[in-house]
N, C-alpha and C positions, 0 to 999 in steps of 0.2 A: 287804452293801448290796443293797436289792432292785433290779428293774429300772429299777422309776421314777426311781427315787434317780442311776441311772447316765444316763440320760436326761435327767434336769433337768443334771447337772453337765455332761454333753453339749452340751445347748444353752446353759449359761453359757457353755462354754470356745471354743466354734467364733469362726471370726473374721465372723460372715454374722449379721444381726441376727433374731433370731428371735422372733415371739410371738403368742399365742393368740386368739381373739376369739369373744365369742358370734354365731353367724350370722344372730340374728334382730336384736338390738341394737347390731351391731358395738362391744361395750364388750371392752377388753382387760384378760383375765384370766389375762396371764402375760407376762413380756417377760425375755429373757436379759441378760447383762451389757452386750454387745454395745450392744443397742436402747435401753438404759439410758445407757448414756456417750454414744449419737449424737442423743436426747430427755432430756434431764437430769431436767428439769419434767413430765416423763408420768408418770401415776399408776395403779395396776389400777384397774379401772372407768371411767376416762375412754372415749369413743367417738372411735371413726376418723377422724371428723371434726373433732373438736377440734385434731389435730396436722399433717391435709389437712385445710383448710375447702373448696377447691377438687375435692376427691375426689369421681369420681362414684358415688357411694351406689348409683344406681339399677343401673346396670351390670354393677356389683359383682355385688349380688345376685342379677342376673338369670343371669350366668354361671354363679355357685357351682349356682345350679338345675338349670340345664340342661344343663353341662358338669363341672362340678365345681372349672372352674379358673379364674383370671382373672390377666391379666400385664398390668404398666402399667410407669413411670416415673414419678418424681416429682424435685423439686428442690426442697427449703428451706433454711435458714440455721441453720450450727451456730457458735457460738462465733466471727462476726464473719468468717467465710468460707462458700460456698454451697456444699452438696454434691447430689448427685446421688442416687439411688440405684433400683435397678430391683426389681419388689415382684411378688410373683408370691402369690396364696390359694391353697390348696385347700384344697378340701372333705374334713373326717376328721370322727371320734367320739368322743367322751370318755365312755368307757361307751355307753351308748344318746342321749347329747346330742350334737348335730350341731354342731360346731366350725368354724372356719377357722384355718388353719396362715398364716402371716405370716412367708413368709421373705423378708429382705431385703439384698441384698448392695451394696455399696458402688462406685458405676460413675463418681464424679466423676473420675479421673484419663484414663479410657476419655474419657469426654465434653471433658476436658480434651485427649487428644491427638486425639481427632474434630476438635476447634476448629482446633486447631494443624492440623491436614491440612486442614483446607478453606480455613484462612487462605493458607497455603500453598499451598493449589492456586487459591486466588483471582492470589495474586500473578505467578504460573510462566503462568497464562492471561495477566494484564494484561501483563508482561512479553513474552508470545509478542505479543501484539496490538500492543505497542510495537514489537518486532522487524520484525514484518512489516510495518508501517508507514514502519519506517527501511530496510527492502530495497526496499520500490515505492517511495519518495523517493530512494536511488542508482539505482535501474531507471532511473525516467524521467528523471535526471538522466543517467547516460550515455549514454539512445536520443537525449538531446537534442545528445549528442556525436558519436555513432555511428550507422551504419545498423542496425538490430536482428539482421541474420545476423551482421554481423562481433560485436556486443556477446553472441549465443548463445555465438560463439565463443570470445569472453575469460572467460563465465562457466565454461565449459567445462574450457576448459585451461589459463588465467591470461596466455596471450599472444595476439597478433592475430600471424598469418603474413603478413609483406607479398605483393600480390597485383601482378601486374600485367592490366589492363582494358584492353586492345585497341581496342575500340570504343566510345569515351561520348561525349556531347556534353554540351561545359560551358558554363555562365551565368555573367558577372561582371560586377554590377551595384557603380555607385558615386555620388554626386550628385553634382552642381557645384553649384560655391558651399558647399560644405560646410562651409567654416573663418568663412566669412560669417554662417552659420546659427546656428553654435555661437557667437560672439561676440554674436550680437544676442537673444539669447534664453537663457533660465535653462537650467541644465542641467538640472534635471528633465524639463525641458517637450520637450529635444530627444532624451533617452531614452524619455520617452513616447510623442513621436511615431515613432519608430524601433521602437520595439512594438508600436506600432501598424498600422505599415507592413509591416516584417517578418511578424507575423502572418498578415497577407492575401497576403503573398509568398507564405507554407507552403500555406496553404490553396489556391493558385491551382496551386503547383507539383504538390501532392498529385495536383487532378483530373486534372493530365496526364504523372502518374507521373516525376516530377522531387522529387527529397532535397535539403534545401538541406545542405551539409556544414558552413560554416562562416559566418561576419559577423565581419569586423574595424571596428569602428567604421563608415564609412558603406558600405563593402563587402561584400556580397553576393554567394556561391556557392552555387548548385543546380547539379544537374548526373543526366543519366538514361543510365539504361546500365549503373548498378553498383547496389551489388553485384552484382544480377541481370541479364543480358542482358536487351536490351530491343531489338527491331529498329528500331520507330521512336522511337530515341532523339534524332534529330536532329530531329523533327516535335515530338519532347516540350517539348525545351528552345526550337526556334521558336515555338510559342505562347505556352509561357511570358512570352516577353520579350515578345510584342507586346501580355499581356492586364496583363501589369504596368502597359506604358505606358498602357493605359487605364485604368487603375485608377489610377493616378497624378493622369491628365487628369481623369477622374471626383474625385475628392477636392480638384485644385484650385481646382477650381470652387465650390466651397464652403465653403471650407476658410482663414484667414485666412493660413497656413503653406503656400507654393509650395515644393513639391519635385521638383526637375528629374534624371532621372536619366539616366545612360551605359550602352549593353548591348552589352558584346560577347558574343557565343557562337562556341565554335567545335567542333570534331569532332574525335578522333586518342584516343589512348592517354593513361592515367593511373597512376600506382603509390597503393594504400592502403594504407595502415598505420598501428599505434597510435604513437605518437611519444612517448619520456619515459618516465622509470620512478613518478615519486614526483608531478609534476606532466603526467600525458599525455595525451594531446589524439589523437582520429584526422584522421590532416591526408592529405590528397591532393595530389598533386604528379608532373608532369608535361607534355610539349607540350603536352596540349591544354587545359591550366591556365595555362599562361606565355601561349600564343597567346590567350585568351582575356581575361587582364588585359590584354597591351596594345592586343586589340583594342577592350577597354572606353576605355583611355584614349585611343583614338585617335576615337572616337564624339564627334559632338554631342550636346548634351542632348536627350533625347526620340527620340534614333536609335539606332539597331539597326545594328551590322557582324559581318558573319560571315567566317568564312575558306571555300574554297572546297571542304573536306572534307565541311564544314557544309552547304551553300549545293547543292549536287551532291546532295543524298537528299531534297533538300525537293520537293515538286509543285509544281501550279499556279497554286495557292490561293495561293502566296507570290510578292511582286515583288522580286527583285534587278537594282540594276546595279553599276558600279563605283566603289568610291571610293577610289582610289589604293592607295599599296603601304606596307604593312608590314617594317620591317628587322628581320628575324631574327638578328640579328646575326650569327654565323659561319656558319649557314645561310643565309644571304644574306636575300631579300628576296621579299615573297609577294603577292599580287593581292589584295585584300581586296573586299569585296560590302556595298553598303548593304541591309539587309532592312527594305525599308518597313512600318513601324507599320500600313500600311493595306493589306487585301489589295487583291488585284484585284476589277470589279465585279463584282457581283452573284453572290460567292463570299463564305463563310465561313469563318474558323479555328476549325477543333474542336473 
């Protein structure tokens, strides 16, 4: 068998589709078995274009020129499924006649698990961006629990250390008339309003470095001093309450819904800590928690009482006097101080 001979059965038997073409005419004048079974209907003499109509002719030729070689991709339909396949010329001789070699190897299953990887890496992204989505929706839902040092800390180590706070001064705000309010009015209408109120709570307590910690239904706690020391924590939580009340007076005034509210504040030590395993809450509790609800309930509506731990770090800018005495119960019984909503003249609150 001469060389040829081992050569042609060569390019039958290989598994890469192999075949010949004149350079000047791109007509095919040879194709192995291969290129046969993946073209059924191709015949010698048809051109390149007949089986690519889309093929760039010009390209082509211009390569084999000037480099000798040319590599592309193409994708057509064999037998009712699409294959792929990556096509590479070069330039050879058939005797003294200038040839192109047509090798073409078979890349749909490549192109197929390409797919597969990017569909996949489509989804592994969409999935991270859902992720991360539903980690800032528990973020802000537990800063909406917590102060953000103590929530570092739970992400941290998975528990809060209860802490005790020495010095804070706390806010506990509550309306009169409340039970009045909610009978005469739809319930949506007095959630709304209560977010609405609340909100400009947060906002007012922010500017004067006051967390509200918690809202039980018409009950309101801010309180300054925690997590992070704060010297003027008791100056934080007195403006607080006096620009509430203005913001209250502000709003009824225009407003068809009168909301009258109680402010005790007071000053002393508090314990923090996450509370609950499965359903937990960071809840604060201590003297100057308890003294400050019942100085709330001991308050007129649109008045302000402090205790005297409170009332003792404020300046001048603030008016106290007395309004009777608070029963501590086993701790007996304590002085209590009205802090009027209005400073003294021609002073302002910070």
């Amino acid at each position: 068998m001469s060389i040829e001979a081992i050569n042609e059965q060569l390019l039958r038997a290989i598994g890469v589709g192999v075949a010949l073409l004149d350079t000047e005419t791109l007509r095919f004048r040879f194709f192995n078995d291969t290129f046969r079974e993946w073209f059924g209907d191709s015949e010698l003499g048809q051109q390149l274009s007949d089986l690519f109509p889309d093929f760039d002719i010009a390209a082509l030729k211009k390569a084999l020129t000037d480099d000798g070689r040319f590599a592309t991709e193409a994708t057509f339909r064999v037998r009712r499924r699409t294959m792929s396949v990556a096509m590479v010329f070069n330039r050879a001789l058939d005797g003294e006649e200038p040839i192109a070699v047509l090798v073409l190897q078979n890349i749909t299953r490549i192109k197929e698990l390409e797919s597969m990887i990017d569909s996949y890496s489509m989804m592994v992204e969409r999935n991270t961006r859902e992720i991360k989505r539903e980690k800032e929706q528990v973020e802000k839902l537990l800063l909406n629990m917590m102060p953000r040092s103590v929530y570092e800390e739970y992400k941290t180590f998975g528990v809060v250390t209860p802490r005790l706070y020495e010095q804070v001064s706390v806010l506990c705000l509550d309306f009169s008339g409340f039970s009045d309010l909610v009978s005469q009015h739809d319930p949506g209408v007095i959630v709304s309003e209560l977010n609405d109120i609340y909100t400009a709570f947060d906002r007012i307590g922010e500017q004067f470095g006051c967390e509200r910690i918690k809202t039980i239904g018409d009950v309101y706690i801010t309180m300054s001093g925690m997590p992070d020391p704060a010297d003027g924590h008791a100056l934080s939580v007195a403006n607080a309450a006096i620009r509430f009340i203005r913001y209250l007076e502000s709003r009824n005034a225009g407003h068809p819904i009168h909301w009258h509210c109680r402010i005790g504040v007071s000053s002393g030590a508090v314990i923090g800590s996450v509370v609950g395993v499965q359903k937990y809450i960071y809840d604060v509790f201590g003297p100057a928690v308890s003294q400050a609800n019942l100085l709330c309930q001991h308050a007129r509506p649109m008045k302000i009482v402090a205790n005297h731990a409170l009332a003792d770090q404020l300046d001048e800018r603030f008016s106290v006097r007395p309004s009777g005495k608070l029963d501590l119960g086993q701790q007996g019984t304590e002085e209590i101080l009205s802090l009027e909503a209005e400073v003294k003249a021609n002073q302002g609150v910070g």
